[in-house]
N, C-alpha and C positions, 0 to 999 in steps of 0.2 A: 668174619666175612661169610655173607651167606651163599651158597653154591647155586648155579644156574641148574632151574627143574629141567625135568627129562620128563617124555610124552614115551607113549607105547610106541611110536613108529618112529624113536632112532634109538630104541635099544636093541640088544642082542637078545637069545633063548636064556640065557641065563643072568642072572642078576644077583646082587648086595643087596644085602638090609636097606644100605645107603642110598644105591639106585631104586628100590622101592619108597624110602622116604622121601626122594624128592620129586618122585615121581604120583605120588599120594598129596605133597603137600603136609606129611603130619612130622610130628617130632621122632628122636631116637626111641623113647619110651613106650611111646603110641605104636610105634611100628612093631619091638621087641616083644609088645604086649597081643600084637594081631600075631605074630608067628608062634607064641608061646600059646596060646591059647588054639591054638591051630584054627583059628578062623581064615588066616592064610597059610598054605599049607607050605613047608617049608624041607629041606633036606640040609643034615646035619652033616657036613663031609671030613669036617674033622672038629675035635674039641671046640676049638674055637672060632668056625667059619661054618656060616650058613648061607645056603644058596637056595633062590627060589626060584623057577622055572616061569617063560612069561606065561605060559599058560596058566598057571597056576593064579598068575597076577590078574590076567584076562577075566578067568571064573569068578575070581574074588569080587573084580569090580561091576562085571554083570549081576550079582549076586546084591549086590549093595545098592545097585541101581533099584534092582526091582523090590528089596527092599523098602527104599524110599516111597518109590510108587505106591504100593499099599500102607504108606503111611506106618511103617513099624521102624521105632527108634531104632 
């Protein structure tokens, strides 16, 4: 069953993997792939939990926009 998306304006400062991938629209992979590569910047808070800041989210998607706009994959 697939989970109802989340927008920037009913999340909280801080977020999941999870709340960024439904809030991206992309898969578990694609997203693990955006914070490992630190194209989205992300904080490690324990072994096994990361946490991304919305700001962080906010940059990313500005980032991506203008991206587009100039036409770069």
């Amino acid at each position: 069953m697939m989970k109802a998306s989340l927008s920037l304006t009913n999340v909280g400062d801080i977020l999941s993997p999870s709340d960024v991938q439904r809030i991206l629209g992309i898969g578990r992979n694609a997203t693990y792939e955006l914070l490992a590569s630190g194209k989205l910047p992300s904080i490690r808070v324990t072994p096994r939990r990361i946490i991304v800041t919305r700001q962080a989210l906010e940059a990313f998607l500005g980032l991506a926009e203008n991206m587009q706009r100039a036409g770069t994959p």
